[in-house]
MARGU-458847 format. One line per field, with one value per residue (C-alpha): x, y, z; residue in one letter. Coordinates in Angstrom, 3 decimals. Each point is the difference from the previous one (the first is absolute). Layout:
<rs>
u = c(X,...)
v = c(Y,...)
w = c(Z,...)
r = c(A,...)
</rs>
This chain:
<rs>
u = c(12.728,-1.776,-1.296,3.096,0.286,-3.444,0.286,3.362,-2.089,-2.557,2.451,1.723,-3.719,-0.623,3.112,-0.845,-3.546,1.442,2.407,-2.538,-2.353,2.298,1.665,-2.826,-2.269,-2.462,-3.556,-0.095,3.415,-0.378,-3.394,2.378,2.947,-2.822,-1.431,3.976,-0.269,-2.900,0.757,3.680,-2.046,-2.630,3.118,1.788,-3.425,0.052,3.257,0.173,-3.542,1.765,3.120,-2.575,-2.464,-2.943,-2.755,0.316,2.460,-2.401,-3.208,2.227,0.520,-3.502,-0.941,3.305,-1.382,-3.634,1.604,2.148,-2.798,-2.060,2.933,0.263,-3.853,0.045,3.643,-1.135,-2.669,2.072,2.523,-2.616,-2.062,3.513,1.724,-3.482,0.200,4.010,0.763,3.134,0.889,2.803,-0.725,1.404,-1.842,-2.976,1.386,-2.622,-3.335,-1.898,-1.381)
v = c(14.576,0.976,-3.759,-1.713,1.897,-0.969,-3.730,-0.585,1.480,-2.534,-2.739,1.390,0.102,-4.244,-0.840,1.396,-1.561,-3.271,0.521,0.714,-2.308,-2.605,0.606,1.262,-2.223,2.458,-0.069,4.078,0.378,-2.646,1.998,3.421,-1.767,-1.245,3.672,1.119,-2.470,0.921,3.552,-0.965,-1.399,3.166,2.106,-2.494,0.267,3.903,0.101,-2.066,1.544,3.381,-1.191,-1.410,2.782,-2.195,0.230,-3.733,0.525,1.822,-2.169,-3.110,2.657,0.564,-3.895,-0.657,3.064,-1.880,-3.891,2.007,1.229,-3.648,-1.646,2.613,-0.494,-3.619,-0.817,1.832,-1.448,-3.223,1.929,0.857,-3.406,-1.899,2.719,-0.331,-4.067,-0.628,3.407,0.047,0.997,-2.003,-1.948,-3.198,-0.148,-0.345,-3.727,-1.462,1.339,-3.305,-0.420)
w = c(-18.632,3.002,0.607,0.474,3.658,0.533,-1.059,2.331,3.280,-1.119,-0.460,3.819,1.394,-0.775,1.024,3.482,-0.192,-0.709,2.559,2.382,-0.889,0.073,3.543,2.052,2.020,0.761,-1.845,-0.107,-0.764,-3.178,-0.791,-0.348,-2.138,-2.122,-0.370,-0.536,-2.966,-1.427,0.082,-2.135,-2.004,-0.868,-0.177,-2.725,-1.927,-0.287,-0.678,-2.898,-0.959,0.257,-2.321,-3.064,0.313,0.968,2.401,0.724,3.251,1.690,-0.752,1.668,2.839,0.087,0.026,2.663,2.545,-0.309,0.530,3.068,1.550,-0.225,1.221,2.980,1.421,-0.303,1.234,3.489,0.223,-0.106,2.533,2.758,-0.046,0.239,2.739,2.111,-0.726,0.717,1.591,-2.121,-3.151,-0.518,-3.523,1.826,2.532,-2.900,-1.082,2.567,-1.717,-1.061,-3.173)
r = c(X,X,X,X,X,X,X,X,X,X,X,X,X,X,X,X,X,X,X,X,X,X,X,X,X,X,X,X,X,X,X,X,X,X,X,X,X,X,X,X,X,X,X,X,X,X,X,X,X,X,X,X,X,X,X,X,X,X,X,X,X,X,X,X,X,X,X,X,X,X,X,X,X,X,X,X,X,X,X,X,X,X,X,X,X,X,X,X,X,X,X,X,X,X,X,X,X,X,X)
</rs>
């Protein structure tokens, strides 16, 4: 039972995601807790893939990696025109946008 291992890292990795997600103000440091939860995620997929015998964890890793990597280019885009706009990061200090 080489998944159960697996699946309680990727149960360990959310947590700390959420955690992070959760108690962080920072844009860049929400954009990593996100990728720390998406990642938990990938892992649970192969792992449970790897206990049936199916190729199907690995395809959802495939199509996770793929909505990771979208998520990543647009989010700093996001990140740089709202640093250069507020010259902060700080997700609060993003309450005054209008619109």
């Amino acid at each position: 039972m080489l998944s159960t291992p697996a699946l309680v890292l990727a149960m360990m990795l959310f947590s700390l995601g959420l955690v992070g997600l959760l108690s962080r103000r920072n844009i860049l440091y929400m954009l990593l807790s996100l990728e720390i939860m998406l990642n938990a995620a990938s892992l649970a997929f192969i792992a449970a893939g790897a206990r049936w015998g199916q190729v199907d964890g690995e395809i959802m890793f495939l199509f996770i990696l793929t909505l990771a990597a979208a998520e990543v280019s647009v989010a700093l885009g996001i990140v740089l025109q709202l640093s250069y706009r507020f010259k902060t990061l700080d997700a609060d200090a993003f309450s005054e946008m209008r619109g």
